[in-house]
N, C-alpha and C positions, 0 to 999 in steps of 0.2 A: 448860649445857655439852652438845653435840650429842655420845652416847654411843651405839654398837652394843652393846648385851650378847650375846656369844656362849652364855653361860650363868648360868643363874640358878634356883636351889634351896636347899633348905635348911643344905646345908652351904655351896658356891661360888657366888662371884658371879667372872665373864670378861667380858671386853670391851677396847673400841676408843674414846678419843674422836674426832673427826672435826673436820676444818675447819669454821667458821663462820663467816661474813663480821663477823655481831651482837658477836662476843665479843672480848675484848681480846686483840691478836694472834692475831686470827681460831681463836682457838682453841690454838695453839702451847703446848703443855706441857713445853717443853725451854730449861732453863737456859742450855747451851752454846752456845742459837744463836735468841737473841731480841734486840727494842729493849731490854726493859725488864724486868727480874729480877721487880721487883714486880709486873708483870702477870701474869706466868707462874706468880707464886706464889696470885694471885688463882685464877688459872683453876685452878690444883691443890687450890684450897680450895672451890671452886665444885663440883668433881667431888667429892670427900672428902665434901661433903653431902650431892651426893646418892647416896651409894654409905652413908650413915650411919654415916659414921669419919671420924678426926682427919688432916690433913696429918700430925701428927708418926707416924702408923701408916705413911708412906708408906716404902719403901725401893726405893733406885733404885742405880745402878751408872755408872762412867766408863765408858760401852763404848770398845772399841778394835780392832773386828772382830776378836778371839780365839776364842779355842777354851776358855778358861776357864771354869770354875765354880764357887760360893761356894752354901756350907749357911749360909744364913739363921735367927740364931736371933735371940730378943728381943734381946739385948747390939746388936744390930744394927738398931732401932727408931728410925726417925727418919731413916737418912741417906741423904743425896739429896735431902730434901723440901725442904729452905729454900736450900739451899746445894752444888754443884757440886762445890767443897772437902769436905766428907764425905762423899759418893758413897762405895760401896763399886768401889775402885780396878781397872785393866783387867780388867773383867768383861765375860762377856756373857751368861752366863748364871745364873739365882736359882733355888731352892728351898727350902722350907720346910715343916717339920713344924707349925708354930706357927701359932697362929688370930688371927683380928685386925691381920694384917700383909699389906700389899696392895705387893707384888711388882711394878715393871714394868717397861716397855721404852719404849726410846724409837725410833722407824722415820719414814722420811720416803722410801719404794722399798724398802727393804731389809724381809726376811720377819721378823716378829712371830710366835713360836709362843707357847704358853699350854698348858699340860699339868696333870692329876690324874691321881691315884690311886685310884679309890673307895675301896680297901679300905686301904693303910695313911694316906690321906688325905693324902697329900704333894701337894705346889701347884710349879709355877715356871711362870717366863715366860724366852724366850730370844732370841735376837737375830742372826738369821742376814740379814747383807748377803751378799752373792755371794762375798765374802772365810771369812765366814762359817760357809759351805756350803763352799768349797775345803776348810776345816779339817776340815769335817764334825763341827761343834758341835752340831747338834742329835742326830746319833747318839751322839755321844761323851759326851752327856748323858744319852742312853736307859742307855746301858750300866754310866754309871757309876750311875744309879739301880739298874739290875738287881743289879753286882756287889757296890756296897757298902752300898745300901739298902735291899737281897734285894726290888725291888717284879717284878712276875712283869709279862711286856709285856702280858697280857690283861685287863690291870685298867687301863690308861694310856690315856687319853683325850685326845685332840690337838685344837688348834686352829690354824690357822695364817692368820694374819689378814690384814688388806688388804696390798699390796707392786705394786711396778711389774710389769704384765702382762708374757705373752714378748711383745708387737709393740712395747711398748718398749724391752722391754729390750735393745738392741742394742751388738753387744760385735765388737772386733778380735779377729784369731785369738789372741794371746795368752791372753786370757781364755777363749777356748772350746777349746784345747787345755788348759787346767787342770780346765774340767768334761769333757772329756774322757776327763781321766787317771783319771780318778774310776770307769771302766769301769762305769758305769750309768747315767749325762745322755743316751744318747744320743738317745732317744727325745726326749728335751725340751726341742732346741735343733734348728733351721733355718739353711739360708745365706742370706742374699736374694743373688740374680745384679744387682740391680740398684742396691742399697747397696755390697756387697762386707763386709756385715755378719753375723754372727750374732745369732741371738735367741733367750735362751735362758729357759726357764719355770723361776726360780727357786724358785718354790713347790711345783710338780710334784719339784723334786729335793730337796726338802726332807721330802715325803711320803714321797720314796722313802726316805729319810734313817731315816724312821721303819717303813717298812715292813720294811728290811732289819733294823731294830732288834726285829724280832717284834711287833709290833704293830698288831693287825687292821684291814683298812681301812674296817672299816665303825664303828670309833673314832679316825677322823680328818678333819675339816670343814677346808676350804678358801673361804676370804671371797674370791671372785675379782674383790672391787671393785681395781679400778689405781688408784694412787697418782695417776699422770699426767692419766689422762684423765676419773678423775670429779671435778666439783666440790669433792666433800667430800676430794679427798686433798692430802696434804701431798707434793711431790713433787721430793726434789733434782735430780733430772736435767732437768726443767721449771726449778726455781728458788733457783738455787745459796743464794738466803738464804730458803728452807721454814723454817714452822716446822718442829716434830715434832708427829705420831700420840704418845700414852701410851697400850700396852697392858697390861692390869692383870690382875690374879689375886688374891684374899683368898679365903681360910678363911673363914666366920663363924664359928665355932664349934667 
């Protein structure tokens, strides 16, 4: 299984798998939107090995572009791995105090973040489509970690992974009046005169997301690979039937 690790140390292991022409359903690690259930469950076991943990450690979520978030504890071990129907329900975003349990995301354009704690060792991954980011899920996650999980933003470490570049990403005023409204995109969207398009750098506002959440920028990594235009991305707007990117986060320990 063709895998980025964005990190890897003694306590976390982060990362990304990637398209691969070699592997069953080129790599496609998402239930919702594959040929074959049992391929997808292959390549999730395939990764599980070499990450040296079980499928059934996996825990995954229905995303449904919200704003939502769910505290991950073992009672919640196993779902999403084999099966869609136990997914943990319109979520988009995971965290967890608990080790041994590998949290992920499922993206295909839409922004993959991945986040720790060092000091109270909390983990999640989040899941910000452009819908996403209107809700401002990935702040609304910083905060609620700050207010109800007392973690301080100087200890929170971000990653925000592969997703469709801004020269893809092109959007009707609709959509660019909503980042907009948000009075801090502005810097990270263009018009083109000759589309009649906007273009706006999802990722870039998703930093900001986190910058405005207190947290320093020099503990925030952006994977500026695009979805679209590298080989190894999974990319809806390219390919309305992509598979999905899984991006993951475990504790070891």
């Amino acid at each position: 299984m063709k895998t980025k690790i964005y990190l890897d140390n003694e306590k976390f292991i982060a990362g990304i798998t990637m398209k691969e022409p070699n592997e069953l359903e080129q790599g496609n690690m998402a239930l919702h939107t594959c040929l074959d259930s049992e391929d997808v469950i292959k390549n999730r076991k395939k990764l599980a090995a070499s990450l040296n943990c079980n499928l059934n450690q996996f825990v995954c979520a229905n995303q449904t572009h919200s704003a939502n978030i769910h505290k991950v504890t073992v009672a919640d071990q196993g779902k999403g791995s084999e099966s869609k129907d136990t997914a943990i329900q319109d979520t988009d975003a995971l965290y967890t105090y608990e080790s041994n349990l590998l949290l992920g995301s499922f993206t295909a354009d839409c922004v993959p973040v991945t986040f720790y704690d060092e000091k109270k060792e909390i983990i999640g991954v989040i899941h910000s489509g452009w819908q996403g980011t209107i809700k401002e899920i990935t702040l609304k996650t910083i905060e609620h970690l700050k207010n109800i999980e007392q973690c301080d933003p100087n200890n929170l470490h971000i990653y925000i992974g592969t997703a469709l570049s801004q020269e893809k990403f092109e959007v009707d005023e609709d959509v660019y009046l909503k980042f907009k409204a948000l009075d801090y995109a502005d810097d990270f969207m263009y018009y083109n005169t000759q589309t009649h398009k906007y273009h706006i750098d999802n990722q870039k506002t998703v930093k900001k997301q986190c910058l405005l959440a207190g947290i320093p920028s020099d503990h925030i990594t952006i994977d500026s690979t695009c979805t679209y235009l590298n080989d190894e991305g999974f990319s809806y707007r390219q390919d309305k039937k992509a598979g999905r990117h899984l991006t993951f986060i475990m504790k070891k320990r």
